[in-house]
Structure formats: structure tokens, C-alpha cells
Residue, then its C-alpha position, 0 to 999 in steps of 0.5 A: x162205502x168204498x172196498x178198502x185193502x189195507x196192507x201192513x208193509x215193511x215188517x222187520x225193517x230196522x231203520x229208526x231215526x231217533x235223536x236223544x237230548x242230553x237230559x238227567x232222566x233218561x225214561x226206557x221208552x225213549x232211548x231204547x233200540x226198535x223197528x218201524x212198521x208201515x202200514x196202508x201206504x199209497x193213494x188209491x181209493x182202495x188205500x188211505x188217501x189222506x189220513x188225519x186222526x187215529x186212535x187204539x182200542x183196548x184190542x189194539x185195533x186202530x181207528x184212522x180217520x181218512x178225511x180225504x174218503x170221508x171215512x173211519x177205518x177201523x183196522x187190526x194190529x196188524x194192518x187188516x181192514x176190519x170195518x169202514x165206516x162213514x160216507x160223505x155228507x151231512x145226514x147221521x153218521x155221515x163226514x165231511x173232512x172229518x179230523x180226530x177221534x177219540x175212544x170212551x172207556x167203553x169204546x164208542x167213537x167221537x169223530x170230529x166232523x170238521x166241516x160239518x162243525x160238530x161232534x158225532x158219537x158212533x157205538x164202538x159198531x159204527x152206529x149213529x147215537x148222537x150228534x152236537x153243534x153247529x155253525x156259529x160261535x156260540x156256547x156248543x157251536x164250532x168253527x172247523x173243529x179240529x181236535x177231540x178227546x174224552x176223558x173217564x167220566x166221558x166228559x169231551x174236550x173239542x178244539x174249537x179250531x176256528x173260533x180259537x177256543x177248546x169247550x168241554x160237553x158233559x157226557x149228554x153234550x151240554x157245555x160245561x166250560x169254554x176256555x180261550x180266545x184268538x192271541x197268542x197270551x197265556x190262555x190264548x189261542x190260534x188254530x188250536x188242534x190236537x188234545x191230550x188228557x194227562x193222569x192228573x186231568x190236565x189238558x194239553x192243547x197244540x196250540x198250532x197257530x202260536x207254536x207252542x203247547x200249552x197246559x191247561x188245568x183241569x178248571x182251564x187255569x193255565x199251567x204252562x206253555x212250551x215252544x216257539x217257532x223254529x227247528x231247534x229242539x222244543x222249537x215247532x212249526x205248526x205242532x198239530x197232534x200231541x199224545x202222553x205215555x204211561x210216564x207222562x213224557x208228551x209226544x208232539x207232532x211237529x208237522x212241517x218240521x216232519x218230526x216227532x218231538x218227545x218233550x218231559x212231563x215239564x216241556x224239557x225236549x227229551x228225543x226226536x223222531x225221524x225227517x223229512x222223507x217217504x223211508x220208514x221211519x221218515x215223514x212227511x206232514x205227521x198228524x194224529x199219533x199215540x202210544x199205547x200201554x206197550x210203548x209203540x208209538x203210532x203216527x199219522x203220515x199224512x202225505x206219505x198216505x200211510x201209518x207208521x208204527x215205532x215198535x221198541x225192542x223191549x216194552x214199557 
């Protein structure tokens, strides 16, 4: 495994770049004042090189995958590389331009182990337990999965990227459901990416090929979809990665608008963050985000070989 020296930069900055939409609800995470924090910015092999996924354990610890490295680096709240774990290649526990991860309750990892067409699992110390799926377009097989999440009962949800289709796998791997085909019908997907599970079950799917979100209930009927190619407020350009608050307000990365739209728990665009650019605040290609229980939002910004935080001047 390579050395890696991670450094939290830009402490204190206070430039944020947030636009508010007119809206009849305004919610406080939204519309409140706050800093950007950046953490792991430059591109050395000591340093992030391209960051993808990321994920937060109760410890507010981060996970970033790094598929460029072959990586996960797990680092502290504050910027610390607290563990690597991965290596290139095919063998347990080993990535090949890995995408996404997401934590289960108990903090084990599932990486999506993109072009090695499966799904790892990894004890919340880095070791190997399980391993799912192959090549093909079969039930439990993936084409370049792209997109991972595990919901309370550690079921998992995969963006099937290649094959256009999300299934869900019990705790123990097998299928429990596979929804969508290739089109841009409700239902349908192109390049579908980033997951996201809302309180009541539902499934939020970046349907990124289509520019749109799209909702799915918990037995894959869709509920709705949101957006179409474009700039404008709920307008994407290839919307990647998606995240929920504790309001239920959806986060989207709108990669190569290089923004981060915030759209109500009805698709209505509520505020935006940042532009183009290598600032705090700004992006270049934002992927993987979330927000945790306090508010901060944390952004992937891929080319710009960093994370950044959004921390509000008053929590949630």
C-alpha cells in the first residue's frame, strides 16, 4: 500500500457560493450562512488522486474511495489518514477503478469494485468477508457498477451502471429484485450511478445518461422523476451522486454543471452550491457527497483532487 499524508487545508475560509430559489419552504440547512473546508487537495501519490465515493461512519470519519489508487482511505473528521485499505487487482479485498461505498449499521464496507463487476464487503477494519458477481448480464451479475447502498436490514442496492438496471441482494448476496431496462421511460435507465435510501424506503437512482432523478418505491414502482438536460435550476448535466438530509431535502451532484443542486423531497429546486473553479467552494466534476446528522455536506471534487466540506454556522 502507498504512504498517504492527507492535510485538512483552508480551515476558517468563509467563501461560500450558494444560491436560494424562491420556495414557500425555506428549511435551515439551506439557507443558513457557513465555511468550506477542503480537505486532500493535490495529486501525488501521497495525496488523493482521483476521488470518487465517500461515505461517514458514526464517528464522523470519512471513507473516500480513490479509484485512480485503487483505494479506500478511511480519514478522521479532521483531514487524518487513519487507514488505507486495497490494492490493485483482482484477489479479496483488491479494486480495480473502484466507485462507491457505503457503510451498514455496523460499519462494514461495501465498495463497488467497478471493473472487477462486483460488490466487496470489508469489516469496518478492512478485512475481506464477501465478495458478489461477475461479468454478464445475468441475475447478481454487473456491467461497471457504478452505484452502492445498504439500507437497515442490510439489504444492498447496486447500480447495475452497464447493464442499465439497479438489483437488490439480500444480506447474504442473493437477488431479491432487479428493476429497469436501457431507455429513457419511467423506469428506465441510461448509465444509472449514485443511490440514495429516503426514511420511508424508497430508492432515489441518478439516472445520469437521462438527466433526471428518478424515485423508486420500495417494490421498484416508480414514483416520480425529476430534471432534463440543461443549466437552469432542476436542469442536470450528467447528475451522478445523490444524498438525503434529515429533512428529506435530496442533494444531487450535477457533475458537469460543477454544482451541487438541492432539490425538496418533491423535486421542487430549493439552492444550489458553488461553480466551476479550484476556490473553496467551487468544483470541478463533484461525484460522491453526503450530509450527516449535523448538516455539513461533504463533496467528492473529483478534478480538483480534493474533498471539500460545507460546514453551517448553526447545526440542524
Amino acid at each position: 500500500m502507498w504512504p498517504v499524508a492527507v492535510a485538512l487545508m483552508g480551515l476558517a475560509t468563509t467563501v461560500l457560493l450558494l444560491r436560494q430559489f424562491a420556495t414557500t419552504t425555506i428549511v435551515a440547512n439551506t439557507s443558513q450562512a457557513g465555511s468550506w473546508q477542503v480537505i486532500g487537495e493535490g495529486r501525488t501519490q501521497a495525496q488523493l488522486n482521483s476521488p470518487v465515493g465517500v461515505a461517514e461512519d458514526q464517528q464522523r470519519n470519512l471513507y473516500v474511495v480513490d479509484s485512480a489508487n485503487y483505494h479506500v482511505y478511511k480519514l478522521s473528521p479532521g483531514g487524518a489518514l487513519l487507514a488505507t485499505y486495497g490494492s490493485h487487482g483482482a484477489g479479496p479485498g483488491q479494486f480495480d477503478h473502484p466507485s462507491a461505498i457505503a457503510l451498514d449499521p455496523i460499519g462494514n464496507m461495501y465498495v463497488a469494485d467497478t471493473a472487477n463487476n462486483r460488490i466487496q464487503k470489508l469489516s469496518s477494519t478492512g478485512v475481506f468477508l464477501e465478495a458478489w458477481g461477475s461479468q454478464g448480464s445475468g441475475p447478481g451479475q454487473f456491467s461497471g457498477p457504478k452505484g452502492v447502498a445498504v439500507d437497515y436490514e442490510t439489504n444492498i442496492y447496486v447500480a447495475d451502471t452497464g447493464n442499465d438496471r439497479i438489483q437488490k441482494l439480500s444480506p447474504l448476496g442473493h437477488v431479491m429484485a432487479i428493476w429497469g431496462q436501457s431507455g429513457q421511460a419511467a423506469g428506465e435507465f441510461r448509465q444509472p450511478f449514485g443511490l440514495a435510501l429516503d426514511s420511508d424506503g424508497a430508492i432515489l437512482v441518478a439516472d445520469t445518461g437521462n438527466h433526471r432523478i428518478q424515485k423508486l418505491m420500495s417494490n421498484g414502482v416508480v414514483a416520480a422523476d425529476w430534471g432534463t438536460y440543461g443549466a437552469e435550476p432542476g436542469e442536470f448535466n450528467y447528475p451522478r451522486w445523490l444524498a438525503i438530509d434529515g429533512h428529506g431535502d435530496i442533494y444531487v451532484s450535477d457533475t458537469y454543471n460543477h454544482r451541487i443542486q438541492v432539490l425538496s423531497p418533491f423535486g421542487v429546486p430549493r439552492a444550489e452550491y458553488g461553480e466551476r473553479g479550484g476556490r473553496p467552494g467551487q468544483f470541478r466534476r463533484p461525484e460522491a457527497l453526503l450530509v450527516d446528522e449535523t448538516g455539513s455536506l461533504v463533496v467528492v471534487d473529483a478534478d480538483n483532487a480534493r474533498i471539500q466540506r460545507f460546514v453551517p454556522s448553526v447545526a440542524f
